[in-house]
N, C-alpha and C positions, 0 to 999 in steps of 0.2 A: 611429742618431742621430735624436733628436725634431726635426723640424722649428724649432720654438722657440729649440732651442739650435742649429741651423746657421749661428753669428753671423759666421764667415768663409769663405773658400773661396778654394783650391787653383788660380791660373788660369795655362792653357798660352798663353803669347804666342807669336804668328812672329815670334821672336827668333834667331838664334844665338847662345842660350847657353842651353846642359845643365838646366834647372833650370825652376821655375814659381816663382808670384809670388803671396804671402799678401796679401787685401784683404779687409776688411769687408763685411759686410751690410747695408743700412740697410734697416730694421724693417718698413718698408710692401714688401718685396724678399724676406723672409724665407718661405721656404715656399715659394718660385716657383724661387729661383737653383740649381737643380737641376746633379749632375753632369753633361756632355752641353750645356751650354744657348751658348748664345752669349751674352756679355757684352761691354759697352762701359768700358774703364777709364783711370784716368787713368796713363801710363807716362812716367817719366822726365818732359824738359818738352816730351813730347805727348801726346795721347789715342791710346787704342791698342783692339781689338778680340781679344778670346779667347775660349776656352774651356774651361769649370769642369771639373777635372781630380776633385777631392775636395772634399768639406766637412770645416771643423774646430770645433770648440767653444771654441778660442783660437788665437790666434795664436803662431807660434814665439817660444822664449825666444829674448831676447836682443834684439829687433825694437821700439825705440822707437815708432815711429811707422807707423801703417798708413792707407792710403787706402782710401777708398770705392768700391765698385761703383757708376758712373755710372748704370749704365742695364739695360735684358735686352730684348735683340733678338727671342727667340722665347718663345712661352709653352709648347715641350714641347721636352723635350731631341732637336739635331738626332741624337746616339751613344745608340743601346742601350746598358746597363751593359756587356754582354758587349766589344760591338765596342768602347769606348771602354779599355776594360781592355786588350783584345788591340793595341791600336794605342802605349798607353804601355809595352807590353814590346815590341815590335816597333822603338819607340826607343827604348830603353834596348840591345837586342840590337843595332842597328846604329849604337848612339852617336850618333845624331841629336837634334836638340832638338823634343822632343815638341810643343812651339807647332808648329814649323815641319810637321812629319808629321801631325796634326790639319791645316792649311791647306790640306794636300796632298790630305787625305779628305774633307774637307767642300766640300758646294757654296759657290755665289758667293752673298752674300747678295744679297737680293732689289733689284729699282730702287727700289723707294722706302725699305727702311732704308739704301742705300745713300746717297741722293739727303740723306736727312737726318742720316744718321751726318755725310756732308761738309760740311755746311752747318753743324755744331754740332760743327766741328772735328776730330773724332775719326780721321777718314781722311786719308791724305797719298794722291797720286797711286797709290802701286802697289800700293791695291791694288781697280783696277778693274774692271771686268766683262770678262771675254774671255769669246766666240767671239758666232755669230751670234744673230740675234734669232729667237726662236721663231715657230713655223710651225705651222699648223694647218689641218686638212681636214675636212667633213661627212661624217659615214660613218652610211648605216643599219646595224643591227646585228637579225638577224631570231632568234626563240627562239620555242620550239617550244612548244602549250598543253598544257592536261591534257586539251581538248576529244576526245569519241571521234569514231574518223574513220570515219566513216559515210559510206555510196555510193562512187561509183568514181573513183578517182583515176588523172590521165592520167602516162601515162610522167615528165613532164617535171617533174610536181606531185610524185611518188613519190621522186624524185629528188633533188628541194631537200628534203624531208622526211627522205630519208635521211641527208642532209650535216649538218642541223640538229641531229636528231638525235644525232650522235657526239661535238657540245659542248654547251657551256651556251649559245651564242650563236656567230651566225657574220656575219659582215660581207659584204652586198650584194656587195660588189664580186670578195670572195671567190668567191660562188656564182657570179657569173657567168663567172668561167674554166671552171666544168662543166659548166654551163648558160646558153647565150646568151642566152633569153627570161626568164634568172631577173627580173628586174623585173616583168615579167606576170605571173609563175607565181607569186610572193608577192603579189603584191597580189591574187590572185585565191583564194590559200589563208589569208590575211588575212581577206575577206570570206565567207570557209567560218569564221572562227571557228578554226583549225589553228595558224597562228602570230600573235606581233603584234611590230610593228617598234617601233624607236626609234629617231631621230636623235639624234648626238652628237658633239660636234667631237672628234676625237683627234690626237695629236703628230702634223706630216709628218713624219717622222722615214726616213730611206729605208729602213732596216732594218722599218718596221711596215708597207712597201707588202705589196699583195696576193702570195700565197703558194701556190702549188698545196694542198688540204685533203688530209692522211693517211685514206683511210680507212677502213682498218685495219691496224696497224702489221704488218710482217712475221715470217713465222715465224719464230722461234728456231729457232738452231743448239745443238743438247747445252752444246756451250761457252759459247755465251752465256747458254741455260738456269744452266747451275752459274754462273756469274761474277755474273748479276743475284741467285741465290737466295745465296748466300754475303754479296751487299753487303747486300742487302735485310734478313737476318735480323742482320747488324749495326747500321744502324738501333736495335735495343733497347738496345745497349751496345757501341758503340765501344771499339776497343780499340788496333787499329792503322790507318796510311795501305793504301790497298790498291795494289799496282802492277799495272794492266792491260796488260800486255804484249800486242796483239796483230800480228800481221802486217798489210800495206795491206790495207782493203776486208775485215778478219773480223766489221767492225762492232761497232765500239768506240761508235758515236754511238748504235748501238740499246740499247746495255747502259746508256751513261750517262740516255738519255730513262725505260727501266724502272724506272730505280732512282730516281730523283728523281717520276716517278708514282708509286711507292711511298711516299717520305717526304711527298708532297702530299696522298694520302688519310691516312698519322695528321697533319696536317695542319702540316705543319713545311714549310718555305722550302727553295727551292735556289738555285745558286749554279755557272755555268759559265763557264770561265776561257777563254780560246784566244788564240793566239799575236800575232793580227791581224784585227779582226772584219772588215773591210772584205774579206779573203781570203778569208772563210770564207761566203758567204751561202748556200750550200746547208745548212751545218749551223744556220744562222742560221732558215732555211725550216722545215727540220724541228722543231724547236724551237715555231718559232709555231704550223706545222701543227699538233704535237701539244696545246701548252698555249693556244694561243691568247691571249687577252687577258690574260692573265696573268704575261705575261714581259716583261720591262722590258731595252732591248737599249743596253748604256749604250757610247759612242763618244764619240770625239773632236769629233766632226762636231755633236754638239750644242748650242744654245744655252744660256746660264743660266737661261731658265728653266725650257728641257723636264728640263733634270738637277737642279734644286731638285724642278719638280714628279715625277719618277721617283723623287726623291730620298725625298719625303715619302710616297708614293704605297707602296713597301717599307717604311718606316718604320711606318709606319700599317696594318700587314700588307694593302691594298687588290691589292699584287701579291705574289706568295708566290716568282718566279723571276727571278735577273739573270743576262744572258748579257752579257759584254762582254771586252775588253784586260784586261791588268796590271791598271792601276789598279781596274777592277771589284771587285777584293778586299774594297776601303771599304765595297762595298752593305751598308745599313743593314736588313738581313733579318732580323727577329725569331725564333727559334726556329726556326736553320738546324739543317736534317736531312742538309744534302748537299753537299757542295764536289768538283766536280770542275774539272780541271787537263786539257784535251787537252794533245797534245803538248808533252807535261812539260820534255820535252829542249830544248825552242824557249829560245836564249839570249836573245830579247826580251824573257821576264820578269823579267828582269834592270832593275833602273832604274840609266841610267849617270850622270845627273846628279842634283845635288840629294840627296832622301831616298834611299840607293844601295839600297830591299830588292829583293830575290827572293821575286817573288810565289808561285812552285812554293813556296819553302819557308813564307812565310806560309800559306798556303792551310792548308799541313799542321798548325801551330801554331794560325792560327786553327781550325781543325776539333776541334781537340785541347781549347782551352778553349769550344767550346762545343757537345761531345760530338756532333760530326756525323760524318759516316760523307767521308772522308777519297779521293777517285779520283784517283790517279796513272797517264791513258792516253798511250801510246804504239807505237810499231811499232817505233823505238829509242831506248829509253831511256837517259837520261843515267847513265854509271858509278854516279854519286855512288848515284841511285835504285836499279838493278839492285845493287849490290852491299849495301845496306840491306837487299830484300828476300832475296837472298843469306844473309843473319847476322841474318836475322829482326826486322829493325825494322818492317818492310814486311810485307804481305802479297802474296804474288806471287800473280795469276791470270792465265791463258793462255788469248789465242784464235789455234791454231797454223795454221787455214787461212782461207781466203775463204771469206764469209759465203752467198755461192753457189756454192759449191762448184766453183769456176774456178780454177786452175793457176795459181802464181805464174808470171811472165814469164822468157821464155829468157832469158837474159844472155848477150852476148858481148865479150869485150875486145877491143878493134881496140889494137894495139900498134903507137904513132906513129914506134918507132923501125927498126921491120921496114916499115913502107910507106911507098915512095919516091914522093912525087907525082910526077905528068908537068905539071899543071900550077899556077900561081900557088893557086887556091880548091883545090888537094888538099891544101894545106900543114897549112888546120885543118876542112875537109872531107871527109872521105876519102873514095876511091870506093867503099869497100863498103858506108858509111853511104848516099853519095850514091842509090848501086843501090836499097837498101833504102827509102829513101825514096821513092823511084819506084815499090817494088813495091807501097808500102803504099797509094799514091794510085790506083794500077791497079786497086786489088782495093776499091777504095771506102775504106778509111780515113781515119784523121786521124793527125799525127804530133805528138810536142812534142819540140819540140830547146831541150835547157839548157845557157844560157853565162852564167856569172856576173860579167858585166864587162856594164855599158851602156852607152849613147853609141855612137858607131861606129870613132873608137879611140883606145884606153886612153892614148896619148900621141902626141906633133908632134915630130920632130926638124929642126933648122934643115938644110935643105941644104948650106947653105956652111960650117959652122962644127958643127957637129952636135948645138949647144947643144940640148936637151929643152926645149920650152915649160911652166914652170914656175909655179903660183901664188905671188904677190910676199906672199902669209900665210902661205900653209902650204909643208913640206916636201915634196909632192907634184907632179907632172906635170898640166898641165892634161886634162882630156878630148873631144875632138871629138864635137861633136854636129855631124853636119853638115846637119840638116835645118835647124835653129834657126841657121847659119851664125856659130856660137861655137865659141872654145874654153872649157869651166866647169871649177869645183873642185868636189867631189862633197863638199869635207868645209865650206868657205863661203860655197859658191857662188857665188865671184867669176867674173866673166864676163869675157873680153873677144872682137873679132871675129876670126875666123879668118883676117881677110884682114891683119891687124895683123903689120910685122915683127918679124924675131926680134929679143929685146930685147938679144941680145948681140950681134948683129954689125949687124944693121939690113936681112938680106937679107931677100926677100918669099919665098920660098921654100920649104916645110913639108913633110916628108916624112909620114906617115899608119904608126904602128905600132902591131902586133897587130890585134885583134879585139873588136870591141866586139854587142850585141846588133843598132843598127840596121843597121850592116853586112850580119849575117848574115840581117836581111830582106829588105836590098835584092837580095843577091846567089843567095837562095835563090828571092826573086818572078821573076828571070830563070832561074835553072836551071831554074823547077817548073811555070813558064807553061806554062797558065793557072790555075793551081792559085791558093787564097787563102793569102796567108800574112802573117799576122796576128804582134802584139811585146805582150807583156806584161811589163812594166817598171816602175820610177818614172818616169820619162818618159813613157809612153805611159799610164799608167791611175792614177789617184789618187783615193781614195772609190766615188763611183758607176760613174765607167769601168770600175774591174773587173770589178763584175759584167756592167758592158754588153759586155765583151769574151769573158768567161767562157759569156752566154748565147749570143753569135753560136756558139761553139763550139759547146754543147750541139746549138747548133739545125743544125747543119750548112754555117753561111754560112761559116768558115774550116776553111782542108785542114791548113795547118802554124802551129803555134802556137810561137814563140820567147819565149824568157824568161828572166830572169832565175830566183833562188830563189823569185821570186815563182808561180811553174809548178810548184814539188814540194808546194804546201801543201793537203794534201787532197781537191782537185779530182776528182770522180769521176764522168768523163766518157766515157762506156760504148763509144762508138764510136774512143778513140783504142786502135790496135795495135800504133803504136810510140814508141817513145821513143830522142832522141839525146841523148847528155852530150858534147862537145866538147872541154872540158881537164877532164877527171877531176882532175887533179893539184893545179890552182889552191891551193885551202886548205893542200894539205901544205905549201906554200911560205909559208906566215904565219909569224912570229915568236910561237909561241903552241904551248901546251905540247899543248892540246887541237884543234891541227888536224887530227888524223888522227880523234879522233870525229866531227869537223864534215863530216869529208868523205864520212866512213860512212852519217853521216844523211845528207846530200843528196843520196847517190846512191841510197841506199835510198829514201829517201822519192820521189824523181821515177822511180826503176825502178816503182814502185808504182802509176803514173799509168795504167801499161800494161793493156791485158787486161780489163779490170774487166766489159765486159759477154757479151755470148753468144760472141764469139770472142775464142781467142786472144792474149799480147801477146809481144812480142819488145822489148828493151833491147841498144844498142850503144852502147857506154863507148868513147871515145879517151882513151887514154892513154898517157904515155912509162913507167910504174911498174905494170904489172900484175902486177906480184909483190909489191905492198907489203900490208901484211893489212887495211887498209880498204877498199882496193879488191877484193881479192881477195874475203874474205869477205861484201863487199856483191854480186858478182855471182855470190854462191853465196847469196842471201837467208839466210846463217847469222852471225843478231846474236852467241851465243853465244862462238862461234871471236874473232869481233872482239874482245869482251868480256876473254875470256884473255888475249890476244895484247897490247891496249892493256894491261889489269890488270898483267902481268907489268912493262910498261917505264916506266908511271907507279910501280909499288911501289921498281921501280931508283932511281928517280930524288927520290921525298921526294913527287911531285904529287897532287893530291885524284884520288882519295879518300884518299888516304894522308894524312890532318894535314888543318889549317886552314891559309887564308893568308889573308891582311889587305894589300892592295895602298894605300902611301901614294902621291900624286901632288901634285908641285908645278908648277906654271905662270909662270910673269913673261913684262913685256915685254922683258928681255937676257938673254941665255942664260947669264951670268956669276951672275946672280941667282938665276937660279932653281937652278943646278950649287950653288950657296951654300948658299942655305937647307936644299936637298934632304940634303945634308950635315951641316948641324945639327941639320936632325930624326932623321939618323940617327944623331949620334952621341947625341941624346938617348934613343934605343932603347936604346942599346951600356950606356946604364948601368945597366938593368937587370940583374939574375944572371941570369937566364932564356939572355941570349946569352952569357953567359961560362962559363956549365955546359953550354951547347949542348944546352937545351931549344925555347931559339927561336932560325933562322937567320935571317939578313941577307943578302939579295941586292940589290946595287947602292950605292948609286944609281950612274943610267945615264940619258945620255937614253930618252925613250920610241918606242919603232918609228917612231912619229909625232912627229916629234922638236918639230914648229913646224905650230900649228894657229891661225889666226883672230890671225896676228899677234905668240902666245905661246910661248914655250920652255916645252918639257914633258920634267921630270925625275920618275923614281920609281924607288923601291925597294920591295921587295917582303919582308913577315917572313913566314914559316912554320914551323908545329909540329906537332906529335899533342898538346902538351898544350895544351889549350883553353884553361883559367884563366890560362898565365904569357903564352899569345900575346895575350889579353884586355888583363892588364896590360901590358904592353908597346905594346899601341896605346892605350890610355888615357894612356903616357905622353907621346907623340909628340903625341896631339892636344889632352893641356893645353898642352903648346909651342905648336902653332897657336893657340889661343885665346888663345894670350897677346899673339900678332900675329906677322904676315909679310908685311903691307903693303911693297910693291906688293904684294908675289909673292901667290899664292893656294897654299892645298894642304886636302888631304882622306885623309880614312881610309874606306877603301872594305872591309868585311865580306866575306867569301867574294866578292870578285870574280870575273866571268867574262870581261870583257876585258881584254886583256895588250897592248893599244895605245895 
């Protein structure tokens, strides 16, 4: 369509409702109002802010009267065609309203359109600038000349030449983790004419701090050899997702950095996903080590305008790679060649509120329309993935051993219902753990012990009356933190103080049950004196703390490391030789269809922690269920057995990967209401044929596990089928119901959900 005649356009509001909104062009506009762009409009009777979906050459029949395009905020569109296309099926696929999924993708606009959009109406309060104010630091930046180096260069000189050398540019600060005198030693191969520096301000961003330099990446393994030469030569023509199946430490991140230096020299973008970047700063390291200035590391943590200017900086191909969360998906990468997805299986990429996708599965859809070469890595992969590749959706590659060719770790089940404590700390201590731990400190190690409960314990019972200290929001037990001398709610974070009576009988009295994380530091810093023993948690480490906790580890300042699931997430930390698990069982006990994969990954993935470097690793699992097949087959490192074993009782049962399901949820503030509604949306289901030909079932409604969260009653039911199209229709009919209102109440259509609480 000529320019000329693009006299209206297609704009996506942050509205909830399904649809966009036809507006004119005015004339001195035309040829600018591009799809992708930010536009200022006048909505209903307020001004409102979107973005151009399509152009038309008329307006829809039937449309008396059309408004004007007010204004255009950017002069180049903030969506690629590609990425802007893939985000309007992406809502469409999860039945969201695509203004609203656009808001989600795009950055904050800038302070000063901001500043004047509101002054000329157009803005109401929400939608203002969140997170902090940008940060900035001097950094030289040294590159290497064409100058011949001539006469004798001293150790130290040869050195920053070498580092220089292996990029296009290396940052001062950089070279002086190699070289102490690097500040002397450039300025003095500066005035040799060898390199020339620049000053330049760049994001503080804590992920662009200094980075030990790679360099030179390590040998391949055969398996990695075949797994980068297979992706590599895909690259020309995509065809499928690849699934990287490897075991802990076969060096899955080596394979991923190859194959995206691959698609950087024909000179196409990448694109890498992970569960948690704040978790992850070692792969975060490698990364920069390898591409250096070039990768663009997008988090939470940033201000608006370090993630506009990031934002524009890929746009503008100036950065060709984004490492980040979920939300990273949106990066604005022109002629992506590469999408990979670590730990595929991580329920985080999951979005629970709001726009509800699955980044894992966008990743794959986005790759698919914008013919990029597709990584699905894990050590255990999610059913859904493994079994794709299984029936050939997928492409399976395998890396079956470590990358150093080091022995996966011994496993042993400590069975909690054959050892009888002698005393109080045996009950979730046991002594052959305890031994073990002691032998591993004697011999110089480090250990990590996983308990997935934080705080120090998980509930307060009244002495007198034996009421459970309960939050007055939600349906749960409050948890003792007793360093912070509260009890909190982990789901609202209502607080009150521990010294507070019970509010049922009024005695002062609290009895302390189970087990929580800071417990098991206080009680381990006594058994292990003098040993260091350090808590990795929500509580103890958030943003930067991780990694400050993570490197005292590396460095030898902590002996035992306690944690949450925050401890299984890739940490590859050479000197730890053992590893504790404390209630194996936990997840089996969820209301949740998928707690026995949940439990196979976490044990797998933190037995993983073990061994990694020159010696040996040993894993000791308590648990009351060593016979159950996640557990079993996790302390046998055999994903496959689990695979069967769960495959077999999911296919019994109707659950994914067998069929889709579509999880509805409704909320109010009286439980009567919300039991109501939940009910009328399902009988609204019922009237489709789909459930009376028993194409699509109905389970529920019910309240939810979490029955009372933040004040709200929470009811859902759940439809599932193998036939995609009638389960499709069937939620389409439910959430014209919603749309048509259920004030108070609230409710939602959630797309392949992953949580069942």
């Amino acid at each position: 369509m000529s320019d000329e005649h693009a006299g209206y356009v297609d704009v996506a509001l942050p509205v909830p409702l399904r649809r966009t909104f036809t507006y004119a062009v005015p004339p001195a506009l035309r040829g600018r109002v591009l799809p992708g762009t930010r536009v200022a409009v006048p909505f209903a009777r307020r001004k409102a802010v979107g973005i151009v979906l399509a152009r038309r050459e008329a307006p829809p029949e039937g449309v008396a009267r059309i408004m004007r395009v007010a204004g255009l905020l950017e002069d180049e569109p903030l969506f690629p065609a590609e990425l802007l296309a893939f985000l309007d099926e992406a809502a469409r696929y999860y039945m969201h309203p695509v203004g609203e999924v656009l808001r989600a993708a795009a950055p904050a606009l800038p302070r000063g359109a901001l500043a004047r959009l509101r002054k000329e109406g157009f803005l109401t309060g929400e939608e203002g600038i969140k997170g902090a104010a940008v940060k900035v630091r001097e950094e030289v930046f040294v590159r290497a000349t064409d100058a011949t180096r001539e006469g004798r260069l001293g150790t130290a000189q040869a050195r920053v030449l070498a580092l220089v050398d292996a990029r296009v540019e290396v940052g001062l600060s950089e070279l002086r983790i190699h070289v102490k005198t690097a500040r002397a030693v450039v300025r003095k191969l500066e005035e040799r004419g060898l390199v020339r520096c620049e000053s330049r301000e760049v994001l503080a961003d804590r992920f662009s701090e200094v980075v030990p330099l790679a360099e030179a990446p390590p040998v391949a393994t055969a398996a990695q050899e075949h797994a980068v030469r297979v992706m590599v030569e895909a690259l020309a023509a995509p065809t499928r997702p690849f699934l990287l199946h490897g075991v802990t430490g076969s060096g899955k991140t080596e394979v991923y950095l190859r194959v995206m230096d691959a698609a950087r020299a024909l000179g196409r973008g990448g694109l890498l996903l992970v569960p948690e970047i704040a978790l992850t700063p070692q792969l975060v390291g490698r990364f920069r080590a390898r591409f250096g200035n070039e990768i663009a590391v997008l988090h939470s943590g940033l201000g608006e305008k370090e993630r506009d200017d990031y934002w524009r900086a890929l746009r503008r191909g100036q950065l060709r790679i984004a490492v980040g969360a979920r939300s990273a998906l949106f990066a604005p990468i022109p002629d992506l060649g590469v999408i990979v997805v670590d730990e595929e299986h991580d329920p985080s990429f999951k979005q629970e509120e709001g726009f509800r996708y699955h980044a894992r599965d966008m990743a794959v859809l986005r790759a698919h329309r914008a013919s990029a070469v597709c990584i699905l890595g894990s050590a255990t992969p999610s059913l859904e993935s493994f079994r794709h590749a299984r029936e050939g959706r997928f492409e399976l590659v395998s890396l079956p051993q470590r990358a150093t060719g080091q022995v996966m770790p011994d496993v042993e089940l400590l069975d909690l219902r054959r050892l009888k404590p002698t005393t109080p700390t045996q009950r979730y201590l046991s002594e052959p753990l305890l031994r073990a731990l002691r032998a591993c400190l004697a011999d110089k190690g480090q250990a990590i012990l996983f308990l997935n409960r934080r705080g120090y314990s998980p509930s307060m019972q009244c002495a007198a009356c034996d009421e459970l200290a309960g939050c007055p929001a939600c349906s749960v037990p409050l948890t003792e933190h007793r360093r912070e001398g509260a009890l909190r709610c982990h789901y609202c974070d209502y607080a009150e103080p521990s010294s507070d009576p019970c509010r049922a009988c009024g005695a002062q009295e609290r009895v302390p049950l189970g087990l929580g994380t800071e417990k098991l530091e206080d009680e381990l810093a006594q058994l292990l004196y003098p040993a260091k023993v350090a808590r990795l948690d929500r509580d103890t480490a958030s943003g930067e703390g991780v990694e400050q906790v993570l490197e005292r580890v590396r460095a030898g300042e902590i002996d035992v490391l306690v944690g949450t699931q925050m401890v299984t997430k890739g940490h590859d930390i050479a000197n730890v030789t053992l590893v504790g698990v404390l209630l194996a069982d936990q997840s089996l006990a969820f209301p949740d269809f998928r707690g026995s994969e949940r439990t196979f990954q976490l044990l797998a993935q933190v037995a993983g922690r073990a061994g990694r470097g020159a010696r040996a690793g040993r894993v000791l699992v308590q648990t009351y269920q060593p016979e159950h097949h996640a557990i079993a087959s996790a302390a046998r490192h055999d994903y496959e057995a689990f695979y069967e074993a769960e495959l077999a009782q999911r296919s019994e049962l109707g659950y994914a990967p067998f069929g889709r399901m579509v999880a509805v949820r409704v909320d109010a503030p009286e439980e009567d209401l919300a039991r109501r509604v939940a009910e009328s949306l399902a009988s609204e289901a019922r009237r489709h044929p789909a459930l009376r030909d028993h194409r699509v079932a109905l389970q529920g409604p019910a309240p939810a596990p979490l029955a009372k969260v933040r004040a709200r009653y929470r009811y859902r039911f759940l439809l599932r089928g193998e036939d995609r199209r009638a389960l499709r229709e069937v939620a389409q009919l439910v959430l014209a119901a919603i749309e048509r209102g259920v004030a108070p109440a609230r409710a939602s259509v959630d797309i392949d959900p992953v949580s069942m609480m």
